[in-house]
C-alpha positions as CSV (number, residue, x, y, z in Angstrom):
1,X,250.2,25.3,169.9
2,X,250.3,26.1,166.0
3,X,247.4,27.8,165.1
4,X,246.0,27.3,161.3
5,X,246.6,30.6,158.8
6,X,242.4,31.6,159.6
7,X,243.1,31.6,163.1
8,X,245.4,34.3,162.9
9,X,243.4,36.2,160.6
10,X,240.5,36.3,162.8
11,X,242.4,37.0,165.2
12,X,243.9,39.7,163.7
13,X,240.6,41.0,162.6
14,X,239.0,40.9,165.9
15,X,242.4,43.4,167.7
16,X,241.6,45.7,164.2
17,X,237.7,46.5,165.3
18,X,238.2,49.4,167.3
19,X,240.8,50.8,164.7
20,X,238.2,50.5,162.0
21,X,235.1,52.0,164.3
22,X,237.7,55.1,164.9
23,X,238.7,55.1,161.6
24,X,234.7,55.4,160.6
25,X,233.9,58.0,163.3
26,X,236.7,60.3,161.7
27,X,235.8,59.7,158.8
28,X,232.2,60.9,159.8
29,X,233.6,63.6,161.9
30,X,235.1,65.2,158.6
31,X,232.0,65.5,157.0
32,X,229.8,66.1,160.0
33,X,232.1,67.9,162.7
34,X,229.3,68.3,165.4
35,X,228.4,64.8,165.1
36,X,231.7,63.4,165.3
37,X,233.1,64.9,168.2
38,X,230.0,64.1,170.1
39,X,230.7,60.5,168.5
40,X,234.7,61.0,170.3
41,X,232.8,61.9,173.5
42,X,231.0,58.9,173.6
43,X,233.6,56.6,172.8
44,X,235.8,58.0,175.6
45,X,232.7,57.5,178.1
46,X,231.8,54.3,176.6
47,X,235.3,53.2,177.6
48,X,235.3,54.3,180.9
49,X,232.5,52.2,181.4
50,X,233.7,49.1,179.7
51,X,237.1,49.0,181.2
52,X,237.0,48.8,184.9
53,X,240.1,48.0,187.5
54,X,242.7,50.3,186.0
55,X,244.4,53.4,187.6
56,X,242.8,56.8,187.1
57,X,246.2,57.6,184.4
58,X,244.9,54.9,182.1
59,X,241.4,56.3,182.3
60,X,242.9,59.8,181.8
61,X,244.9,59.2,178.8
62,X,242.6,56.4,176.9
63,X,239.9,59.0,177.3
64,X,241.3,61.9,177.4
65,X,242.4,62.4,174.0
66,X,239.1,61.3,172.5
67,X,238.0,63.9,174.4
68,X,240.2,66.3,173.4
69,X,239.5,65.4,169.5
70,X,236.0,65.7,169.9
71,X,235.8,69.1,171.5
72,X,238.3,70.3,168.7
73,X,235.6,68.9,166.2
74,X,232.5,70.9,167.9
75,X,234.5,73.9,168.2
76,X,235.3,73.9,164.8
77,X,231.7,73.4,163.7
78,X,230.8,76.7,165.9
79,X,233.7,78.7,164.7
80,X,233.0,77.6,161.0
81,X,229.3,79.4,161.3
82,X,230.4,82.6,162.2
């Protein structure tokens, strides 16, 4: 099936979403540290809870380093203050 030239930029659009909510939640976490890691956090929950059926390594990685970036963001907001 040959798909029209829209088609596969909607398509292309719709795979580019959570690139472009990442890409807006760094570029908050650069300007509000605190807030954006929290924001990495969430994402990395809010994934678990979307995504269901895979094994615990998927869950580990696709999470993990969300995780791992946002706790790097709120520890550099506390280390900025002192």
């Amino acid at each position: 099936m040959k798909l029209k030239w829209y088609e596969y930029l909607a398509a292309l659009f719709m795979h580019l979403i959570p690139s472009f909510i990442l890409a807006a939640v760094i570029a908050l976490a650069w300007k509000y540290e605190l807030v954006g890691g929290m924001l990495f956090i969430a994402l990395g929950i809010i994934y678990v809870l979307i995504a269901r059926g895979f094994p615990i390594s998927v869950y580990l990685l696709m999470t993990g380093i969300p995780a791992l970036i946002g706790s790097l963001f709120i520890i550099n907001h506390f280390m900025k203050k002192n």
